[in-house]
C-alpha positions in Angstrom: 30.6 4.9 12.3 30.3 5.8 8.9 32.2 4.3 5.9 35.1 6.0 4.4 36.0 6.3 1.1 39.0 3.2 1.3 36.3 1.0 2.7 33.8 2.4 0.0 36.6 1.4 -2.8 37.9 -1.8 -1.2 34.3 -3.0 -1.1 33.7 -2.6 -4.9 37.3 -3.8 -5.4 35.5 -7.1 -4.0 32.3 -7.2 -5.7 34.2 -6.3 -9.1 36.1 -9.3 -8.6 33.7 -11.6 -7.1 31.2 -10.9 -9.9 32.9 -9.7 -12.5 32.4 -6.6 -14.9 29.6 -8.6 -17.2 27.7 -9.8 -14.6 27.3 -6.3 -12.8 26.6 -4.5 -15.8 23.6 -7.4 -16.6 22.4 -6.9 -12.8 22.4 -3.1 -13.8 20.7 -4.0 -17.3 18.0 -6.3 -15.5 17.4 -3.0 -12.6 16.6 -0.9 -15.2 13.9 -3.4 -16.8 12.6 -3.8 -13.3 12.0 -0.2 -13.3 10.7 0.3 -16.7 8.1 -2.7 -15.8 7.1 -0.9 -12.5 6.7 2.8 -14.2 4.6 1.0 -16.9 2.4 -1.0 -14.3 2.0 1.7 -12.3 0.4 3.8 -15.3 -1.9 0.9 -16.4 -3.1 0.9 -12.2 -3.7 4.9 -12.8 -5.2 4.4 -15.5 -7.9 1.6 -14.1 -8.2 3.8 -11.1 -10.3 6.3 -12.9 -13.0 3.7 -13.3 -15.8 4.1 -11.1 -16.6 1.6 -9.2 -19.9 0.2 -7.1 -21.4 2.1 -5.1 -21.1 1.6 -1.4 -24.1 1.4 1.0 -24.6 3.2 4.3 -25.5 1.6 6.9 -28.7 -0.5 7.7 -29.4 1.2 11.6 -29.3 4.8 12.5 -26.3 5.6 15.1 -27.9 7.2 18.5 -25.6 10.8 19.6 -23.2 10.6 22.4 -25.0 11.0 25.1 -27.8 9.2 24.5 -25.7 5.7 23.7 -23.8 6.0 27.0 -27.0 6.1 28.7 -28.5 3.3 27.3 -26.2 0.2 25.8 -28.5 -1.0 23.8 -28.2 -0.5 19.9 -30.2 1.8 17.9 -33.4 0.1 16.5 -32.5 -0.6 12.3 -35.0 1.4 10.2 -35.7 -1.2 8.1 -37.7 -2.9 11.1 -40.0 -2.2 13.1 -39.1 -1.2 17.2 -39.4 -4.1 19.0 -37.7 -3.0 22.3 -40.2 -2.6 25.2 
């Protein structure tokens, strides 16, 4: 169900004459400054990308393995504080 190369023509045929030659080739104009804005943006991003940025903090508690947290639901104690767990 593809188009063919009439349907291809006739449908430019009726944009030509809906729009009019001007007005596609300022569409065209305006596509291209859309373009030329995103290329440029998209350096300025790379460029701030290369920034470091904060540092990110591990976690405050201690993960248990496998095993040992399917055995007991509970969460690890945080290291930060002491055991309170009986």
């Amino acid at each position: 169900m593809g188009l063919s190369v009439w349907q291809i023509a006739i449908i430019a045929l009726v944009v030509l004459v809906l729009f009019g030659r001007g007005r596609i080739s300022e569409m065209m104009g305006d596509f291209g400054k859309g373009i030329s804005s995103f290329k440029k943006g998209m350096s300025e991003e790379t460029g701030e990308a290369d920034k470091p940025t904060g540092q990110i903090e591990a976690p405050k508690h201690e993960a248990k393995p496998a095993d040992q947290a399917a055995a007991d639901p509970q969460p690890a104690p945080r290291s930060d504080t002491p055991d309170t767990r009986g």
